[in-house]
TORPA-4810 file (N, C-alpha, C, O; in nm, 3 decimals):
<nodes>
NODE_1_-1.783_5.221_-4.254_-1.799_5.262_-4.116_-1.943_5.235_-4.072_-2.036_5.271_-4.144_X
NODE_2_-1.963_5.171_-3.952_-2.066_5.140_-3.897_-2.203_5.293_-3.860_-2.162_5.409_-3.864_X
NODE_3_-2.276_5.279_-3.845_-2.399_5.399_-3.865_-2.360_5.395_-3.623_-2.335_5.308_-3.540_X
NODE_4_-2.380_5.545_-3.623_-2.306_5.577_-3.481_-2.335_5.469_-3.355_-2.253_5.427_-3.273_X
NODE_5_-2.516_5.430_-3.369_-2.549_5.367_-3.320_-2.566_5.222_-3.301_-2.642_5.174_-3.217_X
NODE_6_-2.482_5.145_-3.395_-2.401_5.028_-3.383_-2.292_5.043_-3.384_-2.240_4.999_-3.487_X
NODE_7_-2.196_5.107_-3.284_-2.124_5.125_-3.212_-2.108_5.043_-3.104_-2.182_5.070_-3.009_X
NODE_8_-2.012_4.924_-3.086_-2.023_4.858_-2.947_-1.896_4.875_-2.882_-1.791_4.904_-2.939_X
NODE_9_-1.921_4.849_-2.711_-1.791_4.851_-2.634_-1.691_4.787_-2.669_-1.576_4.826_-2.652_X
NODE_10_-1.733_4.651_-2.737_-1.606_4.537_-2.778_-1.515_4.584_-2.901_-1.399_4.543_-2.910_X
NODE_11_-1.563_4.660_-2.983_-1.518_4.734_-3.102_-1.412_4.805_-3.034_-1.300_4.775_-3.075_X
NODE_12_-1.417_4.885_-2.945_-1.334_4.996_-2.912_-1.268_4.971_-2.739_-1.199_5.059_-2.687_X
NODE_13_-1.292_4.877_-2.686_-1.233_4.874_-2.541_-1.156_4.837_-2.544_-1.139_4.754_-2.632_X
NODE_14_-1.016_4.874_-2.428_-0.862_4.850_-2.430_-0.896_4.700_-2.376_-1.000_4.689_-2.311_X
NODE_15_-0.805_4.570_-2.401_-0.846_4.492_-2.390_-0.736_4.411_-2.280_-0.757_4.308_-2.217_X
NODE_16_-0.604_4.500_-2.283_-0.543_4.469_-2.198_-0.510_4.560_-2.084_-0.437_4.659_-2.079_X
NODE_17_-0.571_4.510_-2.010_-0.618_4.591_-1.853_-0.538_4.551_-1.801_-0.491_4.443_-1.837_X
NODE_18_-0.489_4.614_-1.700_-0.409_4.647_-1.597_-0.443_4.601_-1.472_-0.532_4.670_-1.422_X
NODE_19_-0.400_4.496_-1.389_-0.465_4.447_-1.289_-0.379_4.382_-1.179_-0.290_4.302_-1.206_X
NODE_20_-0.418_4.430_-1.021_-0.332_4.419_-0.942_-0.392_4.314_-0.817_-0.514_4.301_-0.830_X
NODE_21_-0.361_4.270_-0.749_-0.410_4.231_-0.595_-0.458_4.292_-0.534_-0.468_4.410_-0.568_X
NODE_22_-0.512_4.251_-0.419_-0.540_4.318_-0.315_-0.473_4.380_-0.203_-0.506_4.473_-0.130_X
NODE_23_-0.312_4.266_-0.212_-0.230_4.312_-0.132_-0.135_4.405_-0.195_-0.031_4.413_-0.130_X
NODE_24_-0.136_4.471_-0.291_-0.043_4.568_-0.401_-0.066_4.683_-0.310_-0.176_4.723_-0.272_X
NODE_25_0.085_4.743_-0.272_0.048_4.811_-0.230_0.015_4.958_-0.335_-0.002_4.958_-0.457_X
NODE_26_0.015_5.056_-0.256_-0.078_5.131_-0.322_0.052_5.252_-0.438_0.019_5.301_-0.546_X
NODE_27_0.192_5.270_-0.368_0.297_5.333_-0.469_0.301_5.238_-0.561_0.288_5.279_-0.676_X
NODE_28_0.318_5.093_-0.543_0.354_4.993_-0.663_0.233_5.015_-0.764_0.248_5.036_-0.885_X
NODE_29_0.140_5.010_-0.714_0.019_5.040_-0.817_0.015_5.175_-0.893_-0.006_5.186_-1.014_X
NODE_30_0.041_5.285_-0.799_0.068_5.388_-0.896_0.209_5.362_-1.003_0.222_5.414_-1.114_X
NODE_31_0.281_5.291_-0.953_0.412_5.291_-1.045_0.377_5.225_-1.150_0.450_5.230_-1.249_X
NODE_32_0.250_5.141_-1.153_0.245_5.012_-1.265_0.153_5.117_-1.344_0.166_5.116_-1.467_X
NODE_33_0.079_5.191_-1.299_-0.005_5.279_-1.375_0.045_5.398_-1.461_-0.002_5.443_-1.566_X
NODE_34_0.154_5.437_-1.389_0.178_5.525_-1.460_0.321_5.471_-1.565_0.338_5.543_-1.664_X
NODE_35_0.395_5.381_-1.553_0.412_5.288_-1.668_0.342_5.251_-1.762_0.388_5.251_-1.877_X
NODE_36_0.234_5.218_-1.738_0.152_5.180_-1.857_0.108_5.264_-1.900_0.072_5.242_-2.015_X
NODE_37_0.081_5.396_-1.852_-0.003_5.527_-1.892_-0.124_5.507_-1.921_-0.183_5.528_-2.028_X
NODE_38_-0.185_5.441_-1.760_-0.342_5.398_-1.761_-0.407_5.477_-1.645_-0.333_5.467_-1.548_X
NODE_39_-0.509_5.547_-1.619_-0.559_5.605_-1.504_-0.650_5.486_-1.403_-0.760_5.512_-1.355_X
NODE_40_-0.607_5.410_-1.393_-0.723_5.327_-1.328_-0.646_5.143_-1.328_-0.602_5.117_-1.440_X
NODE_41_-0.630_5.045_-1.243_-0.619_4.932_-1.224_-0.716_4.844_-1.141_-0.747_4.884_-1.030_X
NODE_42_-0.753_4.755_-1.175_-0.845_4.670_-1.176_-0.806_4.592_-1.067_-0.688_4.555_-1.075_X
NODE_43_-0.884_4.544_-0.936_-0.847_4.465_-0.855_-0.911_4.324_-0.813_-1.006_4.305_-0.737_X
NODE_44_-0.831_4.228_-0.884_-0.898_4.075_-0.923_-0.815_3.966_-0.817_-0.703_3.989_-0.769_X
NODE_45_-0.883_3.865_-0.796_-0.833_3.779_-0.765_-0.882_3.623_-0.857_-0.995_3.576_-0.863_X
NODE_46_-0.790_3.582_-0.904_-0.856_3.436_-0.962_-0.936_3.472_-1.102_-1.006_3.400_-1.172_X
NODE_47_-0.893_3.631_-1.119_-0.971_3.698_-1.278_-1.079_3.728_-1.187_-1.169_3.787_-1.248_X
NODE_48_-1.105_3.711_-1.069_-1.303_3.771_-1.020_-1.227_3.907_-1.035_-1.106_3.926_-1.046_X
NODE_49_-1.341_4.007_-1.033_-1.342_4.132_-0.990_-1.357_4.181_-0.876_-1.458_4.128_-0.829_X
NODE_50_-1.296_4.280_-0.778_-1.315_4.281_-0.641_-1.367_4.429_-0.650_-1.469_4.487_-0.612_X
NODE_51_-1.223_4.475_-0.735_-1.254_4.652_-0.679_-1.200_4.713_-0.798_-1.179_4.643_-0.897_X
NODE_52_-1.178_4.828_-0.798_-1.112_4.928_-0.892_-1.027_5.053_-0.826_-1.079_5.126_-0.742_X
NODE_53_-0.930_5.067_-0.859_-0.809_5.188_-0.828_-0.840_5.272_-0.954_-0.854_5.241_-1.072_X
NODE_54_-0.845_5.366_-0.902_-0.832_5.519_-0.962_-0.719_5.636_-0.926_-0.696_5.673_-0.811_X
NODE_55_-0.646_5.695_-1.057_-0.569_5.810_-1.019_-0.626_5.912_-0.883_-0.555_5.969_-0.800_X
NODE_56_-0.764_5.912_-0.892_-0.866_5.980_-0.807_-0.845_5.925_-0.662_-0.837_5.990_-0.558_X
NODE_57_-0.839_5.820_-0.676_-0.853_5.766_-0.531_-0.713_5.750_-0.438_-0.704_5.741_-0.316_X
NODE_58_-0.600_5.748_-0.549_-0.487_5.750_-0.510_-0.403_5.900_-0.434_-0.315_5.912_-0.349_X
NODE_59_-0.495_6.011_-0.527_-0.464_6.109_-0.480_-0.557_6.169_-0.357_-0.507_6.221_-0.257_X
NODE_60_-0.655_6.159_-0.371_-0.782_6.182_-0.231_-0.751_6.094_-0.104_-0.727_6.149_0.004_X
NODE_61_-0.752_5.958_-0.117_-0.749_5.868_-0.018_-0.603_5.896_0.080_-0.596_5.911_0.202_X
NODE_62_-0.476_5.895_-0.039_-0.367_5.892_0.016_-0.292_6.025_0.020_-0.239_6.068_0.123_X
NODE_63_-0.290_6.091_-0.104_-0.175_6.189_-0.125_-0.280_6.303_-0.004_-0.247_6.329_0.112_X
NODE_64_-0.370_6.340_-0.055_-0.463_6.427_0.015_-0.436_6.432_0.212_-0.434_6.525_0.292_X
NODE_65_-0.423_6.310_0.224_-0.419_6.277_0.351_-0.285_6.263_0.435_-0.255_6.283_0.553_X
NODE_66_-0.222_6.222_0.325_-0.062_6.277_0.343_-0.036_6.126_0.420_0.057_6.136_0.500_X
NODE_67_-0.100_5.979_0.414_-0.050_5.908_0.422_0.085_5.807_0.338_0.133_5.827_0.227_X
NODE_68_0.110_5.725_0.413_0.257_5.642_0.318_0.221_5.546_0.233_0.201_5.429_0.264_X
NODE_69_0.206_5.613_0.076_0.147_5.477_-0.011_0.243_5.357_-0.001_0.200_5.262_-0.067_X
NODE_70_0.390_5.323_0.076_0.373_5.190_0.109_0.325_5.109_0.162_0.322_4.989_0.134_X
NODE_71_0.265_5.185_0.281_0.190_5.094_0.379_0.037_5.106_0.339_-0.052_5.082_0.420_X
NODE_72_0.016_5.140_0.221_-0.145_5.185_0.225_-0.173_4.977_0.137_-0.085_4.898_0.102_X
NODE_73_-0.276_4.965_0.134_-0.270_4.856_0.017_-0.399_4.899_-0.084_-0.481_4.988_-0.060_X
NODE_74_-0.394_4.806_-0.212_-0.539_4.926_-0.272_-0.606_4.812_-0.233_-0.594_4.736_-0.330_X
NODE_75_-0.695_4.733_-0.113_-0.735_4.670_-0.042_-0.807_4.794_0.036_-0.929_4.809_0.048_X
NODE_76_-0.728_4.860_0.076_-0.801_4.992_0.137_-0.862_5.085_0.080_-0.955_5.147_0.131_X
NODE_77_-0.813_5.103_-0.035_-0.846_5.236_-0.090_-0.939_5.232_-0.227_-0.973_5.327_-0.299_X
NODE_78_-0.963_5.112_-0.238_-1.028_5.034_-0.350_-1.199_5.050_-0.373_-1.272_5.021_-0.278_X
NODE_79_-1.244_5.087_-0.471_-1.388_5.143_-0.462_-1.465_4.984_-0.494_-1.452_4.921_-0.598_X
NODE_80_-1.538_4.946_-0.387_-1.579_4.775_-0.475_-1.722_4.797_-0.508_-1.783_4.693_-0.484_X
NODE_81_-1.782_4.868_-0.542_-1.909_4.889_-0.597_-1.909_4.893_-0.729_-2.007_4.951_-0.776_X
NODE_82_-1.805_4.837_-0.832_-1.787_4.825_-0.955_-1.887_4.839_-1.017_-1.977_4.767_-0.974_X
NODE_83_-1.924_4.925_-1.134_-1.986_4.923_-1.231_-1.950_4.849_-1.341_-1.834_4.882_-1.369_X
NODE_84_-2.006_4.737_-1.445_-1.938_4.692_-1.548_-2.015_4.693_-1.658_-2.135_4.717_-1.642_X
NODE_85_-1.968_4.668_-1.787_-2.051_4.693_-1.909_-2.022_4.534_-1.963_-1.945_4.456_-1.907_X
NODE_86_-2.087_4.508_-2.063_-2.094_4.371_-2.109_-2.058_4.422_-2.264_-2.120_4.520_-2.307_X
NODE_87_-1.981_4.372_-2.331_-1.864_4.394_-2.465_-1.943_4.415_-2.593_-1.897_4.468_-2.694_X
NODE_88_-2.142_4.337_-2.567_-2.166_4.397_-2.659_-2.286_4.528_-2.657_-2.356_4.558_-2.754_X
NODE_89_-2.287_4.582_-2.544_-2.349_4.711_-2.524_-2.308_4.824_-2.609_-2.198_4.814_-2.663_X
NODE_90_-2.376_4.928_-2.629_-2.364_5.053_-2.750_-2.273_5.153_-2.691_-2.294_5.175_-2.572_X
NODE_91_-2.171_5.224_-2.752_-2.117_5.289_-2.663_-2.180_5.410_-2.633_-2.119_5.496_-2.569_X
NODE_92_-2.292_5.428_-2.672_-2.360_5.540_-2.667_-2.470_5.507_-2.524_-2.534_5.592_-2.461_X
NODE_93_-2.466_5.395_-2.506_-2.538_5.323_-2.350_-2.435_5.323_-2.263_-2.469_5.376_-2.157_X
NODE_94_-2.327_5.288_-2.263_-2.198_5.303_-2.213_-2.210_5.450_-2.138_-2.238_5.474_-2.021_X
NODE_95_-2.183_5.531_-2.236_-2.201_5.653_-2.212_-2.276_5.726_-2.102_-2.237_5.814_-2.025_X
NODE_96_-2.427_5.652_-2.118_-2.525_5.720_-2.035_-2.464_5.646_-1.915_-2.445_5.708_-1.811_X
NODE_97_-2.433_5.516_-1.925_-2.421_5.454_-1.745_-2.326_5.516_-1.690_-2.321_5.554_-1.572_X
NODE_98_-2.223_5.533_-1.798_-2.097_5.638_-1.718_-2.122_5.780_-1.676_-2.057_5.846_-1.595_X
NODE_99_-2.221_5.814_-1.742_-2.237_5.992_-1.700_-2.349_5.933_-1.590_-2.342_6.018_-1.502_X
NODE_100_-2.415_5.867_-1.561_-2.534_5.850_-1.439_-2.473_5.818_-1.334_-2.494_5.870_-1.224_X
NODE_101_-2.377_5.713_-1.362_-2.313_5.692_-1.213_-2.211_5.797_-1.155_-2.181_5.799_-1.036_X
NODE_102_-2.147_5.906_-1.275_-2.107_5.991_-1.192_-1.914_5.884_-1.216_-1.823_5.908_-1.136_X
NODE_103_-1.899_5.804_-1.304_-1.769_5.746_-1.305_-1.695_5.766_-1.441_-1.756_5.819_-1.534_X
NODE_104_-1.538_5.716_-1.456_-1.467_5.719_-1.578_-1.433_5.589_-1.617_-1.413_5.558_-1.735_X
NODE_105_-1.426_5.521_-1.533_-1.404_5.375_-1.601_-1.540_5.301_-1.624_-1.651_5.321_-1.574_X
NODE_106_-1.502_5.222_-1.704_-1.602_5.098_-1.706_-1.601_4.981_-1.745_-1.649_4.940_-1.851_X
NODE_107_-1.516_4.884_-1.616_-1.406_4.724_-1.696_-1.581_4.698_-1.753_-1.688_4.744_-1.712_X
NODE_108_-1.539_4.584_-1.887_-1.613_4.493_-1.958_-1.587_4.383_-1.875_-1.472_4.372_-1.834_X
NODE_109_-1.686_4.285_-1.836_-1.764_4.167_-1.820_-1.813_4.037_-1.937_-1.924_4.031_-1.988_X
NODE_110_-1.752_3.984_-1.950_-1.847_3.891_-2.035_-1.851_3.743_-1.952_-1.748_3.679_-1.928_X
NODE_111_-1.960_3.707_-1.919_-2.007_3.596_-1.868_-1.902_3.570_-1.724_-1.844_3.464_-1.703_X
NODE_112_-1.893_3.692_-1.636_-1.822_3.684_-1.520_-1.632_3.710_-1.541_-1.544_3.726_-1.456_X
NODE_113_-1.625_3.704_-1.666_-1.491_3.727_-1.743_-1.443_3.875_-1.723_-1.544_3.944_-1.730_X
NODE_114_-1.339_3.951_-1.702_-1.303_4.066_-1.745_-1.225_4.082_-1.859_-1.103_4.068_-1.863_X
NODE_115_-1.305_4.115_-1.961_-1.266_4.105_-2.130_-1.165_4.227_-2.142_-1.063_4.221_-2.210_X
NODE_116_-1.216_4.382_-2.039_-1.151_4.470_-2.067_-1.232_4.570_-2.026_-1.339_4.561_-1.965_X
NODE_117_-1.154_4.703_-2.079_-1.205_4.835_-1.985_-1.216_4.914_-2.096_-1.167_4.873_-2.201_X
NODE_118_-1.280_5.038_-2.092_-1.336_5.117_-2.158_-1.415_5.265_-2.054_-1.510_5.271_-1.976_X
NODE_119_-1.316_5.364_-2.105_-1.271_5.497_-2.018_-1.428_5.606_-2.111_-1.462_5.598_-2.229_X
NODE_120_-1.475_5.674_-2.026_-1.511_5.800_-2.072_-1.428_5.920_-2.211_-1.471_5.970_-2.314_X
NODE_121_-1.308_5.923_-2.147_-1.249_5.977_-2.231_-1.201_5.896_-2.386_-1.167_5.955_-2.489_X
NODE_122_-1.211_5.740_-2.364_-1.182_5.674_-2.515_-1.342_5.716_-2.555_-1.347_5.793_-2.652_X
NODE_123_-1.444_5.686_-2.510_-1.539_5.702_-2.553_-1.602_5.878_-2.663_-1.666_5.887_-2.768_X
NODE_124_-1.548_5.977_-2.577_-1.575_6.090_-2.622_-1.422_6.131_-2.731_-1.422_6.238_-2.793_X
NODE_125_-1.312_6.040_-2.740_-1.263_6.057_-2.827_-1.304_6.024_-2.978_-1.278_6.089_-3.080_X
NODE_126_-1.384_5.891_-2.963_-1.415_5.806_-3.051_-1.565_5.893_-3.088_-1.583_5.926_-3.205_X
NODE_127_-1.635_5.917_-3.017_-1.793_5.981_-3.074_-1.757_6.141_-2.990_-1.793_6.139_-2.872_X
NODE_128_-1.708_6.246_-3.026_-1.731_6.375_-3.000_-1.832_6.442_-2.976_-1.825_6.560_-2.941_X
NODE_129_-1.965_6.367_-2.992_-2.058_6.468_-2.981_-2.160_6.383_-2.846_-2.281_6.406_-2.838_X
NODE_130_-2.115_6.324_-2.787_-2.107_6.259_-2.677_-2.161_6.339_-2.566_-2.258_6.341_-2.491_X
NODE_131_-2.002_6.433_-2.600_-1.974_6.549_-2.487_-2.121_6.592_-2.455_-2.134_6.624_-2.337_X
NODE_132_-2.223_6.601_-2.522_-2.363_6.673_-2.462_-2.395_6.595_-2.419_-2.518_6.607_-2.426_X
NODE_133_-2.369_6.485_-2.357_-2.420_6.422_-2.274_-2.364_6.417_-2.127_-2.440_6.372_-2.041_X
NODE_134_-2.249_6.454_-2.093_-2.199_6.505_-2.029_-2.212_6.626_-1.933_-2.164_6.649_-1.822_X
NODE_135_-2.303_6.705_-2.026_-2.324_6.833_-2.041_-2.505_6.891_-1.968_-2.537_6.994_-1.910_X
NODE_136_-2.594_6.758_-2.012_-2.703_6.778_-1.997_-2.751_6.749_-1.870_-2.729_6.642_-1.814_X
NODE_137_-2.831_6.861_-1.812_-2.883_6.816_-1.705_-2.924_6.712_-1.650_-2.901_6.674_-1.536_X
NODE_138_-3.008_6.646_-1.763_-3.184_6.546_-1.769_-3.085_6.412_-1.750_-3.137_6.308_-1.711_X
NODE_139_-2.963_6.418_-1.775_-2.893_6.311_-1.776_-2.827_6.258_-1.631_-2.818_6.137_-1.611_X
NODE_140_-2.790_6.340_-1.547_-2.739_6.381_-1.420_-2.845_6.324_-1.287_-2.950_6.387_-1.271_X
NODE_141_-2.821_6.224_-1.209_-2.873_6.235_-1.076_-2.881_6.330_-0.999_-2.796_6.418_-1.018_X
NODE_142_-2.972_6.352_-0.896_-2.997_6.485_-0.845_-2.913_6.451_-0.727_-2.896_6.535_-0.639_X
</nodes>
C-alpha cells in the first residue's frame, strides 16, 4: 500500500462518467442518473466540457420551483464554472480544492480530455480522516 500521501486521483476516480448534452432534458437526465446510481452528469459536447448537473441542482433549480423537468434542459440548469482536477494530483489536494470551492464533484481532465470524475464522498471513503478537513475552519472561504 502506497504511504497516504502518494495517493493520486487516477488511482481511485470512477472512470466511467456519465455524460449528457446540452439538449437532455432535465427528467431524462435524472432518469440516467439515477440508473446508474451517480449524483452528478457531466455536460460535453465533442468530449469538451461545458457544464455539470447535480442531484442539487435538479432539486433547487427545478423540483424546488415546481417547474416541468421535461421542458427544463440541463442547458439551463447546468453550473459551467467547472472545477477540474488533472488524474495525477494527490487526493489529499483534491480534497482541499473540493472543500475550498465549497463542491462534490470533481470530473478529471487530462490534456483537455475528460478521463473521469472523482466525488468528495469516494474520497473520504477511501482516506477517513479527511473528514477534518471538512471540518476545519482555516480551510473554508469566508
Amino acid at each position: 500500500m502506497k504511504p497516504e500521501q502518494d495517493y493520486r486521483v487516477a488511482d481511485f476516480m470512477t472512470r466511467d462518467v456519465l455524460k449528457v448534452t446540452l439538449e437532455t432534458t432535465a427528467k431524462n437526465c435524472a432518469e440516467v442518473m439515477a440508473a446508474e446510481h451517480v449524483s452528478s452528469a457531466l455536460v460535453t459536447e465533442n468530449n469538451a466540457l461545458l457544464g455539470i448537473v447535480t442531484e442539487k441542482d435538479l432539486s433547487r433549480k427545478i423540483v424546488a420551483k415546481g417547474l416541468d423537468p421535461n421542458k427544463i434542459r440541463v442547458k439551463d440548469i447546468m453550473a459551467t464554472d467547472v472545477v477540474t482536477v488533472g488524474p495525477e494530483v494527490s487526493l489529499y489536494d483534491a480534497m482541499l480544492k473540493l472543500n475550498k470551492k465549497k463542491i462534490k464533484h470533481l470530473p478529471v481532465v487530462n490534456d483537455g480530455v475528460i478521463v473521469g470524475i472523482i466525488t468528495t464522498m469516494e474520497i473520504l471513503r477511501l482516506q477517513p480522516s479527511y473528514m477534518e478537513l471538512l471540518a476545519s475552519p482555516t480551510n473554508r472561504e469566508s
